[in-house]
C-alpha angles and dihedrals in degrees: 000000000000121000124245082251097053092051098055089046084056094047090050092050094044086044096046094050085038093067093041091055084048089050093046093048098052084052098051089049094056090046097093086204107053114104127255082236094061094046095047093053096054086053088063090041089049093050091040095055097038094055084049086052089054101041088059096039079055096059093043106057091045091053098043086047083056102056095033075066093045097054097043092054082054092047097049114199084354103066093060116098096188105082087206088054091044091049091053095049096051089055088043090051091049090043088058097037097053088052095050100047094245134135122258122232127243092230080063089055096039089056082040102058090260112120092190106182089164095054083225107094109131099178125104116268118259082248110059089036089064093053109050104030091024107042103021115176092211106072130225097199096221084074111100088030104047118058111258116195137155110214129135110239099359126189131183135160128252099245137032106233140019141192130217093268131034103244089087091079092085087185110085091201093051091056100037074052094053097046090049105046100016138235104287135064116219109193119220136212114254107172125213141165136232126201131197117185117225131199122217085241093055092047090049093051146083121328088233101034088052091044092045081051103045097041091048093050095053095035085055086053101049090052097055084048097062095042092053095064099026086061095023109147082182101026115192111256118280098029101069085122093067097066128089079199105062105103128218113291122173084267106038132044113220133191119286123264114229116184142188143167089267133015093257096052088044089048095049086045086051093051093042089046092055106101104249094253077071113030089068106068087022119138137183126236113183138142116284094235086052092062091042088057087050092050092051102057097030083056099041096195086331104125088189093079082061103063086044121115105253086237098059087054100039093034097223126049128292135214120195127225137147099215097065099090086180122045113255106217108185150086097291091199086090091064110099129193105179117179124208112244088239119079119158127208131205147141137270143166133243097215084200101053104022086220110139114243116213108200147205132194118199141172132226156128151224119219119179093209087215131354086213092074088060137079125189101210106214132170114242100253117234130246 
């Protein structure tokens, strides 16, 4: 069998002799006195020599595919020239390591954002941070509304700007809210943990059908994570800040309470009691078969009210979620998730199942920047 050398030493000399016969031919058909034979014969030389040039092209771009493969098997990540494949199969390569109770090489951390000197970095790579708890699929749809960062001990201050009194602040409960919580928010650390399950098959299988796996089973967990405190009614010690839902107490100020004989009465009061500096950029998030319930008895047998923008009948956006069992009225930019740069990653076991977890632990929190920029919308309750 001919060597990948030999092949290309063959493809230079037909080609060679390829581009001479083509040379020879265009000058025969401008002599006005060479003869149709010999043109003819330098046709057939020309064809001849051109499906020689492409068996053995052939050849060679099948063997030198096969050892580019090869080579890059035997080179690992290295061996990838696509950085989004190489992404995947760096994430593919820590998946499998951390299931398998391996470590994972620093060529994995450096693809992945990590520059690991030491060789023992156990936090997950930049890359697949942003990812998950960044850029999740699954939407948490706060996101796109409330401020998402990842930054370790971060402060900010309530509000954006400030001028050199205080009487610029034309909302008293902002104010009575400053001077009683300050004028800086100083983000905690709450730890949690996401699972994805993962099959013996899926594990076994392809680098981008076990990271699309993988990614889509912890992003879905983050944003239900967020959703859960940011809509807690019992919200877990500790994290009784997260919720819209925590009401005042003689140590914590909670969101106002605005209510009214119907949930669309108590939703308009909510928007027209939000101070101005609020209203304007205010939206709604309340669960979808609220707003159907809103819709039945606003139409009363009129179909029209169905085919109507939410916001035509609400008079401000809505965003839809389920876990809100009382509608949110405010500026949600004052809704704030921040992540700690640290997240860790490992394995564990469902006993039941006998499918393989892998895990990450990661660390957030939820800050709502000031309560006065908020409304719960409740209906009276009757006697």
């Amino acid at each position: 069998m001919k060597t990948l050398f030999e092949l290309k030493q063959a493809m230079a000399t037909i080609g060679q002799q390829l581009q001479k016969t083509e040379n020879e031919l265009a000058a025969k058909a401008m002599d006005t006195t060479a003869s149709l034979d010999d043109i003819q014969a330098l046709q057939k030389s020309k064809a001849d020599l051109q499906a020689r040039f492409n068996v053995i092209k052939e050849q060679h771009d099948a063997m030198e595919a096969e050892q580019k493969e090869k080579f890059a098997a035997q080179q690992g990540i290295k061996g990838i020239e696509d950085p989004k494949q190489k992404v995947i199969s760096a994430k593919a390569s820590l998946i499998r390591a951390t299931m398998q109770k391996q470590a994972v090489s620093k060529e994995v951390f450096q693809v992945l954002g990590d520059n690991d000197t030491t060789g023992g970095n156990n936090f997950l790579p930049k890359t697949v941070s942003n990812d998950i708890l960044m850029e999740p699929t699954v939407k948490n749809p706060l996101r796109g509304n409330s401020a998402v960062t990842q930054i370790t001990n971060l402060e900010i201050p309530k509000l954006d700007f400030t001028l050199d009194d205080d009487d610029f602040i034309a909302d008293t409960e902002t104010a009575k809210e400053l001077k009683a919580t300050g004028d800086v928010v100083t983000f905690g650390r709450h730890k949690f943990k996401v699972f994805a399950g993962i099959s013996e098959t899926v594990l076994n299988g392809s680098d981008a059908n076990l990271v699309s796996y993988v990614d889509k089973a912890l992003e879905s967990g983050v944003a239900a994570k967020e959703k859960k405190v940011a809509f807690a009614t019992s919200p877990k010690s500790g994290e009784e800040h997260m919720s819209f839902y925590t009401p005042s107490s003689d140590n914590y100020i909670g969101v106002k309470e605005v209510t009214g004989s119907d949930l669309y009465e108590a939703i308009t009061t909510a928007i027209a009691d939000l101070h101005e500096d609020y209203r304007q950029n205010a939206k709604v998030v309340m669960a979808f078969t609220d707003y159907l319930k809103i819709i039945k008895t606003l139409a009363n047998g009129n179909a029209t009210l169905y085919t109507a923008q939410p916001e035509q009948i609400i008079g401000k956006p809505v965003i839809f979620c389920d876990s809100a069992v009382y509608p949110v009225v405010g500026d949600f930019s004052y809704s704030h998730f921040n992540y700690d740069l640290n997240a860790l990653y490992d394995r564990d076991k469902d006993v039941k199942t006998g499918i393989e977890q892998f895990v990450v632990t990661a660390w957030f929190d939820h800050q709502i920047k000031l309560k006065s920029a908020f409304r719960i919308a409740k209906v009276t309750a009757t006697p």
